[in-house]
C-alpha angles and dihedrals in degrees: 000000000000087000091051087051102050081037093061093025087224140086126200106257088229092061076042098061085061106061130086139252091256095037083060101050092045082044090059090040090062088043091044088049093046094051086057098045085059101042092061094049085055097053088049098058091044091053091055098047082061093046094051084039090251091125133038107248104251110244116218110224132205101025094110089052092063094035088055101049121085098175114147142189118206110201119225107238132213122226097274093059092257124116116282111244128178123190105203102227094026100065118100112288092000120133123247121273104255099043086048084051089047099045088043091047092049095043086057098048087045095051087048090042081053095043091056102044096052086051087057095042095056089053093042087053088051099053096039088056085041098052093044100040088058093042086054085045094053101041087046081051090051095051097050089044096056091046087241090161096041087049096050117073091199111063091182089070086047091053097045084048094051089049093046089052087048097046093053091047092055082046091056091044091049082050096058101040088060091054088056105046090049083047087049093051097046085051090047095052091043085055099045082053096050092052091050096057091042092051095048101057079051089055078044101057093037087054094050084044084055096046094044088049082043087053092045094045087054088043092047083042082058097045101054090038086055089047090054088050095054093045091055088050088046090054088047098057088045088056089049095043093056087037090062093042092052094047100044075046100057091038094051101211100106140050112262125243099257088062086066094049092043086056096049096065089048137096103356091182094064091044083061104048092040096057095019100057123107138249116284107259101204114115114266095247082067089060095087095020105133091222091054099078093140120076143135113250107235119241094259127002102290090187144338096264085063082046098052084051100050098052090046083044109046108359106051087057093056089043099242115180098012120100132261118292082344138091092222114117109244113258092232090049112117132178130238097308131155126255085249098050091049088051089058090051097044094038099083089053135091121246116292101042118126143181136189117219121181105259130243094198105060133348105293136051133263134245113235107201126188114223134188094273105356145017128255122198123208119194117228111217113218106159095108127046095287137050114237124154116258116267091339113066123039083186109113120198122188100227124033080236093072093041089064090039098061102042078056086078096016124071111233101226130353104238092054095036079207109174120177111241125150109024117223120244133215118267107190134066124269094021127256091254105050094105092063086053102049 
């Protein structure tokens, strides 16, 4: 089952959802080690297709940029030797930040209020001199036109009435000048209205922009925090892994881990045709037929009644589920029952009880395991020749016997500390597993 995994580099979510949190971790560990046992495969054989001129060289770009720059920043520090920093609203007798931004946002829209205005007003100055200097110019025209002076025997009346003509134009000048400076400064307020309001929807965005850089900085914090974590249980798992090798190795009753990796790399045309091959096709009443003893085992159970085969088929002559030197069924030995089923049944005990029920998932059981306050469950692969349980423990054992019985003196995993200690009975009558003993 594990080849078949790092083989394919996947595993059905639903095999998945079995696992623990450990198996996981050692699961990625073995994935993790076969992508970059490729990859440097990979890199080999690219490194001999340059040197045989298969393959252009790759060229690294952009070294000699940073090697060439010698830009440099020097930091102002403080007087304790650390960098100098100032927060603008936060030092001693400064304003708080938002009546600072307010005050700094009003003062703006009023400068450029002021700026235009002045502009219009300028305009407004040079058509009200134009459009009285030409009505003077034509009323002084129309004087001299009419031949008011030359009529008039007393040029001092002409005079007073040329002032007084003068003197009410410059009134009505004066008049309209006022009309257009209070138009102007209408105009000047409505406008300083309408860029506060502009800048501050500005103040406003860039607010929303800080506080979303502000919300993916957290999330990337997360991130990264969630990837260490993952790396320490990896390690874990790595430590656990060496710590179970050493120790089947120093006991001498299982197979060591190198024998596993050495098997990965061998005999690719029976992997395939191990995990590769089809359904059988024989009509499900042939399952159980006693004349039908030669079949292909499917890629993962189809049913129970498959599964009921396979254990008559391949398990009872390797004694799975009976205790040692003996034909009595292990106490802790279960049918094919579901996880729920095996809590109720270990919920009334105390930590430490277990049970192994035949699995649904892959060919093999699972091992139910009361905790404290919970349960785990650990998957047993016996596909192969050996029992081991699936992506925690590299030990083999040849029966599922020894495999309880050295996790009786042996912790599973390191984390869990879990150690098998009082086996959990059946309950019902008959028994759940009478179906694989008939």
């Amino acid at each position: 089952m594990l080849q078949q995994i790092l083989h394919d580099m996947y595993i059905d979510p639903e095999l998945l959802a079995e696992l623990s949190d450990v198996q996981k971790h050692i699961l990625f560990y073995k994935m993790r080690e076969e992508q970059l046992r490729r990859w440097r495969e990979r890199e080999a054989w690219d490194t001999l297709a340059q040197a045989e001129g298969l393959r252009p060289a790759k060229v690294k770009r952009g070294m000699w940029l940073f090697a060439a720059s010698n830009k440099h920043i020097q930091w102002l520090l403080g007087a304790d030797g650390e960098v100098w920093v100032w927060v603008m609203g936060e030092g001693p007798g400064d304003k708080p930040y938002e009546e600072i931004s307010e005050e700094l946002i009003a003062e703006r829209a009023r400068l450029q209020a002021q700026r235009e205005a002045e502009e219009l007003w300028r305009q407004k100055e040079a058509e009200i001199t134009k459009k009285f200097r030409d009505a003077l110019a034509n009323e002084k025209a129309r004087i001299l036109a009419e031949r008011w002076k030359v009529e008039m025997e007393d040029r001092k009346a002409a005079k007073i009435l040329e002032e007084r003509i003068h003197e009410e134009f410059k009134r009505k000048e004066e008049e309209e000048r006022r009309r257009g400076e209070e138009q102007i400064r209408l105009q000047e307020e409505q406008r300083a209205k309408e860029l506060y309001w502009t800048l501050k929807q500005a103040q406003m965005h860039c607010q929303a922009s800080e506080r979303e850089e502000r919300e993916w900085e957290e999330h990337l914090r997360r991130i990264k925090a969630a990837d260490e974590e993952r790396s320490r249980r990896a390690q874990r798992a790595r430590d656990e892994y060496r710590r179970h090798s050493l120790r089947a190795i120093q006991k001498g009753t299982v197979a060591g881990l190198s024998t596993m990796f050495q098997e990965l790399g061998q005999n690719h045309e029976q992997e395939a045709r191990l995990y590769h091959q089809l359904p059988c096709t024989s009509p499900p009443s042939s399952l159980t037929g006693p004349d039908s003893r030669t079949w292909e085992r499917p890629l993962r159970p189809l049913s129970r009644e498959v599964i009921v085969r396979w254990f008559k088929e391949e398990q009872l002559p390797r004694r799975a589920g009976f205790e040692r030197n003996t034909k009595s069924i292990a106490p802790w030995f279960h049918g094919i029952i579901s996880r729920e089923n095996a809590e109720d049944l270990l919920e009334s005990m105390t930590e430490g009880a277990f049970l192994v029920r035949v699995s649904e998932k892959i060919w093999g059981y699972t091992l139910s395991y009361r905790l404290q306050r919970g349960f785990k469950h650990f998957l047993v692969d016996a596909s192969g020749d050996f029992y081991s349980f699936l992506g925690v423990d590299p030990n083999r054992h040849a029966t599922l016997t020894d495999l309880i019985d050295f996790h009786k003196e042996e912790i599973i995993t390191v984390s869990g500390g879990e150690l098998l200690q009082e086996p959990c009975g059946q309950r019902d009558s008959p028994p759940d597993y009478h179906l694989l003993f008939e």
